[in-house]
N, C-alpha and C positions, 0 to 999 in steps of 0.2 A: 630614603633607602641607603644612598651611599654616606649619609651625614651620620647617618646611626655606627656606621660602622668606623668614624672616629671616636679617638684617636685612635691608629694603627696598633694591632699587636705587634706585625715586623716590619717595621722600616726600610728592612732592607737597606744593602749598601750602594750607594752612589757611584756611577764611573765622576773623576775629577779631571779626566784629561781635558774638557772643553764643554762650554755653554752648550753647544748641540747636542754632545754625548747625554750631557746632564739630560735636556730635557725630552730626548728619546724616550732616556728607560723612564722617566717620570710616567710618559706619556704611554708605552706598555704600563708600568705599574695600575694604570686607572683603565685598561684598553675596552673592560665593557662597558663603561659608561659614556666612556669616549664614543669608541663604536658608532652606539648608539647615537650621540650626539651631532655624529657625523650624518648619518643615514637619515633623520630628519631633516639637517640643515639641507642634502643634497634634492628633500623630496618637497623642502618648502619654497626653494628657488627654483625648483623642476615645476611646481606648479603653477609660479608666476609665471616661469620662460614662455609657456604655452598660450598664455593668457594672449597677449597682443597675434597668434599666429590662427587662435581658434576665434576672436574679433573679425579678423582679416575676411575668412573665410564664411564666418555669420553675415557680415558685412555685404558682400561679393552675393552671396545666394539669396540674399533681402532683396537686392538691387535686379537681380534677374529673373526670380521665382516669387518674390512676394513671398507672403508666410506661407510656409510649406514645411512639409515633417521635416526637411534635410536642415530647415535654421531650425528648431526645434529642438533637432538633434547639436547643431552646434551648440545650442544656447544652452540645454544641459550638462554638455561638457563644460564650459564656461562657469555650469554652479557647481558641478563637481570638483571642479579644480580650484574652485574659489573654499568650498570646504576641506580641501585636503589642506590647502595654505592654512587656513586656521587652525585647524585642528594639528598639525605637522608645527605650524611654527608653536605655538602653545606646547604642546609637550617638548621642542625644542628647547625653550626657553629654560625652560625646567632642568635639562641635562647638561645646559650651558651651566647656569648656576651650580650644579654640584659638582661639573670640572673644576669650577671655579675654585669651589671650597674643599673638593679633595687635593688637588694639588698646592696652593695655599697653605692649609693646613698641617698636611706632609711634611711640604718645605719646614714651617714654623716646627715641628715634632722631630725632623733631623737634626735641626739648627741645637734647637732645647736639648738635646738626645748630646749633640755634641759639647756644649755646655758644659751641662751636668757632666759628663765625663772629663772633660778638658778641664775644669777648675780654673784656679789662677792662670794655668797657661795659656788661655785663648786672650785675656788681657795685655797681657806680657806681648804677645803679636802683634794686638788688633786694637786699638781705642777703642774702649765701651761704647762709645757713639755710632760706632759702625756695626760692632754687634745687635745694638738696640733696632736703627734703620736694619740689619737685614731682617730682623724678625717682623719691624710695624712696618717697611715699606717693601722691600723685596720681593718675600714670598708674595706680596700680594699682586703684585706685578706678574710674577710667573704664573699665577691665578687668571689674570687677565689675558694671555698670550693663550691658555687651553680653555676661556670661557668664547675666545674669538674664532678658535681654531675650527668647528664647524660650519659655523660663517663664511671663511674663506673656503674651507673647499668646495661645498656649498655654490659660491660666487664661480669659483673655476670650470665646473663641472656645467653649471646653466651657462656660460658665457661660451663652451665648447657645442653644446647643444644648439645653441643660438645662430652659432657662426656656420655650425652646417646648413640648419635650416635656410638660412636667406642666403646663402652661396648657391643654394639648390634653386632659390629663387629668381636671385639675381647676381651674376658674379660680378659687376662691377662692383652692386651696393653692397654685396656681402664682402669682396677685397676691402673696400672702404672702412666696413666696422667690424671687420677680422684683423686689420693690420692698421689702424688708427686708433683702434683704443689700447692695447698694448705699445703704440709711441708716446702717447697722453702719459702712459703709467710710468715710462723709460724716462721721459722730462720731471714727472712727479717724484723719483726714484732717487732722481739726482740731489734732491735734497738730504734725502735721509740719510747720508755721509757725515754730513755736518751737523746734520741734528744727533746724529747719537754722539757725536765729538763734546758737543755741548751739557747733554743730556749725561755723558760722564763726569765733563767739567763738575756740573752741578752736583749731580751726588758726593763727588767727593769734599766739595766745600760743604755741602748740606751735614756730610758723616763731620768734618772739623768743628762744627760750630755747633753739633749733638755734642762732640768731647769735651770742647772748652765749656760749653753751658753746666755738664755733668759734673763737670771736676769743679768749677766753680761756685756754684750750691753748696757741695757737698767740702769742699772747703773754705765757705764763709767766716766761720769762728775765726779760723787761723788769718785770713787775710786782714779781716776787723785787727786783731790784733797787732798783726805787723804792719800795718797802713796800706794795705795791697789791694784796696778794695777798687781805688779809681782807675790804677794800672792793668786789672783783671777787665773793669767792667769798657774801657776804652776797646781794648784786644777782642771782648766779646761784640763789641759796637763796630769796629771795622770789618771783622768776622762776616758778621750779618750782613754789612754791605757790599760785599765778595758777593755772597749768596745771591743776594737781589739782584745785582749786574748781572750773574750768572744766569740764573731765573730770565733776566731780561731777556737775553742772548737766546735761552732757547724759545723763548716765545713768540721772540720777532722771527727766527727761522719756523716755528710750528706756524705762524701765520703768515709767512708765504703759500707755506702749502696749504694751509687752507685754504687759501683766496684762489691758488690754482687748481683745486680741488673744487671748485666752483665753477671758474672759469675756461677753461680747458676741455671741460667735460662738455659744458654748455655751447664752447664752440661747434663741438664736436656735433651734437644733434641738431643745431643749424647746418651745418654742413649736409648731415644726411638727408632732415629735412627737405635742402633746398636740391639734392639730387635728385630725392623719389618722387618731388611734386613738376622738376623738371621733364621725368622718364612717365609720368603719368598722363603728361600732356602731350604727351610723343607718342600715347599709346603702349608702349612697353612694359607696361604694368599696370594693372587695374587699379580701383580708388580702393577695393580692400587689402590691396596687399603697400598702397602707399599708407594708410594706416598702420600695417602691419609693421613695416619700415620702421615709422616713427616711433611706435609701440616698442621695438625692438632697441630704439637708440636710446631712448630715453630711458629702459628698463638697465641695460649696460651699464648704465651710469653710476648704478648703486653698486652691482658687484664693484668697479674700478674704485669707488669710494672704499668698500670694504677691501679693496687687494691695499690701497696707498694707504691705510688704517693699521691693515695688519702689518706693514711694514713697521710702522712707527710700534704696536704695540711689539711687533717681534725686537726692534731696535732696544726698547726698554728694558725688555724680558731678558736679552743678551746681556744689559748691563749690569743688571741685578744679580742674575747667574753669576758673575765671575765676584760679585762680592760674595755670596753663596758659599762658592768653593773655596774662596781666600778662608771663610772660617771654619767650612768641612775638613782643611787642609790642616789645620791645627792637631797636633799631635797632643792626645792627651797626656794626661800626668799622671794616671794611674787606671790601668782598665787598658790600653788601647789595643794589648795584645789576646787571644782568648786565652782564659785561663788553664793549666795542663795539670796543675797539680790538684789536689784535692785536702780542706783543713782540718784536721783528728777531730772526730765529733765530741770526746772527753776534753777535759780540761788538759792546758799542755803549756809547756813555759813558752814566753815570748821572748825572743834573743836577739840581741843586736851583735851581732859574730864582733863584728869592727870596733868595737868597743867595751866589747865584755858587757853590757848593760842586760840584765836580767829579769823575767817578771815571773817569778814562780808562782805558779796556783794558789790563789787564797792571802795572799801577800801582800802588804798594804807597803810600796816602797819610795822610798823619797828618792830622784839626784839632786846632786850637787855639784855646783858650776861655778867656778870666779866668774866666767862670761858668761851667762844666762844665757845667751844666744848659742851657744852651742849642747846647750840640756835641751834647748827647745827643740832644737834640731836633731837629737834623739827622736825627741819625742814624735816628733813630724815624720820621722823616717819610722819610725814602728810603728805607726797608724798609718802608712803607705798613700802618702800623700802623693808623690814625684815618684815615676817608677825609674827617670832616668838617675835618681841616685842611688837605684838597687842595684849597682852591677855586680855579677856575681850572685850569690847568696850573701849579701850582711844580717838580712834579718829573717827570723824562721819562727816558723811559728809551730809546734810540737814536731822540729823537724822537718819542716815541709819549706818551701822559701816564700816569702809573705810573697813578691810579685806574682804566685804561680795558684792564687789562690783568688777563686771566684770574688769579684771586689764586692760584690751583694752582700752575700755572705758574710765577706770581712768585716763591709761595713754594721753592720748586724750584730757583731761578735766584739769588735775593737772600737773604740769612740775617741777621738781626741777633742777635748776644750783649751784650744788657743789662748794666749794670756789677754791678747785685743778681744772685749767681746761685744761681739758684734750682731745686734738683735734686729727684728726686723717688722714694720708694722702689723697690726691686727688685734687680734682678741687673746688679752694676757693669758690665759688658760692653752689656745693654740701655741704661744709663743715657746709655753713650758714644757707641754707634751708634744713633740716634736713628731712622736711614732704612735698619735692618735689612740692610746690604748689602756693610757691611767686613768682610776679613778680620783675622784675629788680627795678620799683622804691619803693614798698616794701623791698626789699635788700637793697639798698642806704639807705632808709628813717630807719634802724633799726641800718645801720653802723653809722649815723649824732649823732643818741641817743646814742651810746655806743662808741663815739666820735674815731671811729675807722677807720679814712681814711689815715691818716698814712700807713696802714697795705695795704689798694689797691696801692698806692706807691710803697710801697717795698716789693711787688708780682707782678712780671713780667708779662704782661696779664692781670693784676687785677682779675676779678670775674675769666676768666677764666683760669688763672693761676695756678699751683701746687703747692699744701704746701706738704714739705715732711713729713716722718714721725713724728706725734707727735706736726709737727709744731715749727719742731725746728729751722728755720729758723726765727721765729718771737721772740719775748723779751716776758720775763713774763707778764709786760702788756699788749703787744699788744695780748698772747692768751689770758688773762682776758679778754679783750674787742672784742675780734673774740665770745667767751663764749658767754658772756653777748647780742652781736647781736644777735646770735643762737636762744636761750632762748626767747627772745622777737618775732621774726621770727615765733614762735612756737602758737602764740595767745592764749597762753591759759587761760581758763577760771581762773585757780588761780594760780600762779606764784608765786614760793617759790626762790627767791634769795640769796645762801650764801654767804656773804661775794663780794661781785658785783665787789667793788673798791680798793678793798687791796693792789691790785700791783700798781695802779696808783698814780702820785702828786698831791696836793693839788689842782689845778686850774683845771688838769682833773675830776678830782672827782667832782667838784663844777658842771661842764658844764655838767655831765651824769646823778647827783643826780637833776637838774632843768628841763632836758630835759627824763628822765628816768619817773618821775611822771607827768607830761603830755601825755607823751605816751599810761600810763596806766589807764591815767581818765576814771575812771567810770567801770574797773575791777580790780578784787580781787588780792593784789601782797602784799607778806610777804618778809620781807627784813632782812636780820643776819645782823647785823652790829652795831658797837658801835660808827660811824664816826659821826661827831655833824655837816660835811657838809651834808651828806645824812638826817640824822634824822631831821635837820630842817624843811625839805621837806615834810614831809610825815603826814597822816592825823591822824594818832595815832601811841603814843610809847608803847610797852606792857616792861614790866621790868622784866626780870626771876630772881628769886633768889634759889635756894633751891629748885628747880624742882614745883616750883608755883610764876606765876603775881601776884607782890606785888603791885604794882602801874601800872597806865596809863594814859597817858594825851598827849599834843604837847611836842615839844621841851621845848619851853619856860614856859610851864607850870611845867614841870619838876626841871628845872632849878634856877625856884622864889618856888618852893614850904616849906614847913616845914614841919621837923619831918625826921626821920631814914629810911624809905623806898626812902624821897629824897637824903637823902647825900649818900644813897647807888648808887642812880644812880648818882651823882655827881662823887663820884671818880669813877665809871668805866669810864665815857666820860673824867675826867679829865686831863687825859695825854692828848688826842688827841686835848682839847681845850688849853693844853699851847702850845700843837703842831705847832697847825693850822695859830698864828699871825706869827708866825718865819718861815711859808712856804709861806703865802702870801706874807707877810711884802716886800719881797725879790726883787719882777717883775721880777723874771728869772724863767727858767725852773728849775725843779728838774729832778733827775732822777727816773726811775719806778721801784721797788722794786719788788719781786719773792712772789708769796702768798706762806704760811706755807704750806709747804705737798710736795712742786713742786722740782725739784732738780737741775732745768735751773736757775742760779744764772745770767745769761746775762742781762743788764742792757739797758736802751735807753733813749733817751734825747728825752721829752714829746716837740713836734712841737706846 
């Protein structure tokens, strides 16, 4: 029932002031199930509690009466109560488990929820390692604290019952196991100080050695190469050994308490034990109610297990909460605020105020940059990547300011392809259609443009083939041009391009910059690039200098023109036009080059 009804449609927002906060409203959030799970656990320990007191009493009238209706009648309550236990704890069981996994779940769905919104900025705070543990280890812990949670009150609820009962019977023996097994729990208690001291130590070595292992995987190539591999893997070897110590540390404290979780208890019903069969031989209580006794010490036992239980799980659940909020507390990079404004549902130009950068409707435009890094950075700011670098209005979208514009939407409307491209495992055909919704000669007809068949060749399967992770079975070019499909794949209304062709050779580049502007006839595509095969192509060059368009015109107009804003764009294209006769000139292949950022130095011979 409640499993069906993940994932959440609302999430809902979290209070972040404090682990209890958190897990309050969590615990409203779920409150019927919960409810629920409570009212069983309180009716399956209600009908043990009974059990050693209706004993007592069958006991007592056997010994006086012989079988008579009045045992009879006990001994039916007795299977009565024996069937509410089962049947109460069994569907308990059941509402335990979907505390479990709604809350769990929740948690993993805020976390992802914030993710996806946060972008790059939640790594930028947080080492990946710790984001990874709160999702695989965290939530699942805060699962365990609301799968225990009827349990315990459960245990508090029959342990309050209990203590009336045999106070009414006997106030010695009831002070005894009314005020002796809350001192058991006060000595038990004292551990879990130090256990969650530990129990922090260790996540946070457990989170360093998720980052170091993650970053070191993932930058194997480059270590190979600069000889870094022994220096990385000794770091990750000491690492580990932190870990273990730590580990040790809470172990040896978690098996204190267990051994006095045993023991302590077990004094304890010696203790009562050896008073009720004292007070029985004294007369002062019958032999069903020194049964009773027993029946009562012994039964206590298990709630105080469960109260010193839920400490520890609560201790956990505490510690995992404030990794929780460390990542809920990240502020995203685009989205965090709600959106106020609304985007012209016509076609409308994209502006970057700050720069004069322009995307008129239907307009196929290139910039240009001596630093790359600051075209891109255009680029990244009109596809609203960082909303903390929209102060003001810089960019607008038919008038309206991109931050104030539903980021769904936007995203839906705007697409930017990064010059790093960066794929990710599965089934080539998913990889490409990213918005589930192309057909197969859609997919062909965006591989032809980004001249990428090469790449269904050598994926076994083709479309439906698996690229591993990363895609590092394919060469720097060939992800460039898997990218570059993607992107187009994507139809969208304006299309920010960085850096498209960088890994590819000359004659590639030529076939994707001819077939790439036809593609896009007649919608909006901004292009980072300094290549003079591409910028031939295209219907207007914008020039950046100095974080403002000095000039714009075609290629060639650039090219023949006079005056300082032209010889500035001349020497940025200049390399690439002494470049370009001695890659053509050739008739051979070249090989595909790695775009700046990537760390797959793998090379391949353009077919």
């Amino acid at each position: 029932m409640i499993v069906r009804s993940l994932p959440l449609t609302d999430i809902g927002t979290p209070p972040l002031t404090s682990p209890g906060a958190f897990l309050l409203w969590q615990g409203r959030r779920q409150i019927d199930v919960l409810s629920m799970s409570v009212f069983l656990g309180i009716l399956t320990f209600l009908s043990q509690a009974v059990t050693p007191f209706v004993l007592g009493r069958a006991l007592d009238e056997g010994l006086q009466q012989g079988l008579s209706t009045a045992l009879l009648g006990w001994a039916a309550i007795m299977l009565g109560a024996g069937v509410v236990q089962v049947v109460a704890g069994g569907l308990g069981h059941r509402y335990d488990v979907q505390n479990w996994l709604r809350s769990a779940f929740a948690v993993s769905q805020l976390v992802g929820d914030k993710i996806s919104r946060s972008g790059d900025a939640v790594t930028e705070d947080i080492p990946t390692g710790e984001v990874v543990s709160t999702v695989a280890t965290d939530s699942g812990r805060v699962g365990e604290f609301y799968f225990n949670l009827a349990r315990f009150i459960g245990s508090v609820v029959a342990y309050a019952v209990v203590a009336v009962l045999m106070l009414s019977t006997s106030l010695q023996l009831g002070l005894v196991v009314a005020v002796g097994l809350p001192a058991v729990a006060a000595i038990l208690g004292l551990l879990v100080k130090p256990l969650q001291a530990r129990q922090s130590a260790q996540r946070e070595a457990s989170g360093r050695l998720t980052t170091l292992g993650a970053d070191t995987v993932s930058g194997l190539r480059i270590l190979r190469g600069i000889g870094g591999e022994a220096a990385f893997t000794d770091r990750y070897r000491a690492q580990s050994q932190r870990v273990r110590q730590a580990a040790v540390r809470v172990a040896t404290t978690q098996s204190y308490l267990d051994a006095l979780q045993v023991l302590l208890p077990g004094l304890f019903v010696a203790l009562v034990l050896w008073l009720s069969a004292t007070k029985a031989i004294e007369g002062e209580i019958t032999a069903g109610q020194l049964v009773t006794f027993y029946g009562y010490a012994a039964f206590l036992t298990w709630p105080m297990q469960n109260l010193t239980q839920t400490l520890q799980i609560t201790t956990r659940a505490f510690v995992s909460v404030r990794k929780i909020i460390t990542v809920l507390k990240v502020e995203a990079a685009a989205g965090a605020d709600e959106a106020t404004g609304t985007a012209p549902t016509t076609t409308e130009a994209l502006h970057d105020v700050t720069t004069g950068v322009t995307l008129e409707p239907g307009r196929i435009v290139a910039l240009v940059s001596a630093d790359p890094d600051d075209s891109a950075k255009v680029a990244t700011r009109m596809g609203r990547f960082n909303d903390t670098l929209e102060e003001g209005t810089p960019v607008l979208l038919g008038g309206v300011p991109l931050r104030d514009v539903d980021k769904t939407a936007l995203r839906e409307r705007v697409v930017v392809a990064e010059a790093t491209s960066h794929l990710f495992s599965g089934v080539l055909r998913d990889e490409l259609d990213v918005r589930d919704r192309a057909t197969d000669a859609e997919i062909h007809a965006a591989i032809t443009v980004a001249d990428a068949h090469d790449v269904l060749e050598s994926t076994p399967g083709g479309l439906t083939g698996e690229l591993p992770e990363k895609g590092r079975s394919l060469s720097g070019g060939q992800r460039q041009r898997v990218a570059l499909a993607r992107a187009l794949l994507t139809e969208a209304e304006y299309l920010l391009l960085v850096e498209p062709t960088s890994a590819v050779d000359a004659h590639t580049e030529a076939r994707i910059a001819e077939r790439l502007v036809a593609a896009r006839s007649g919608r909006s595509t901004l292009v980072v690039t300094a290549s003079p095969l591409v910028l031939d192509h295209v219907d207007e060059i914008l020039v950046l200098h100095e974080d403002a368009v000095i000039v714009r015109g075609t290629h060639r107009d650039l090219l023949d023109g006079v005056g300082p804003e032209y010889d500035h764009y001349r020497s940025v294209v200049g390399r690439s036009l002494a470049e370009e006769p001695a890659a053509s000139s050739t008739g051979t292949a070249t090989t595909e080059s790695t775009p700046p950022g990537n760390p797959d130095t793998t090379q391949e011979v353009t077919r």
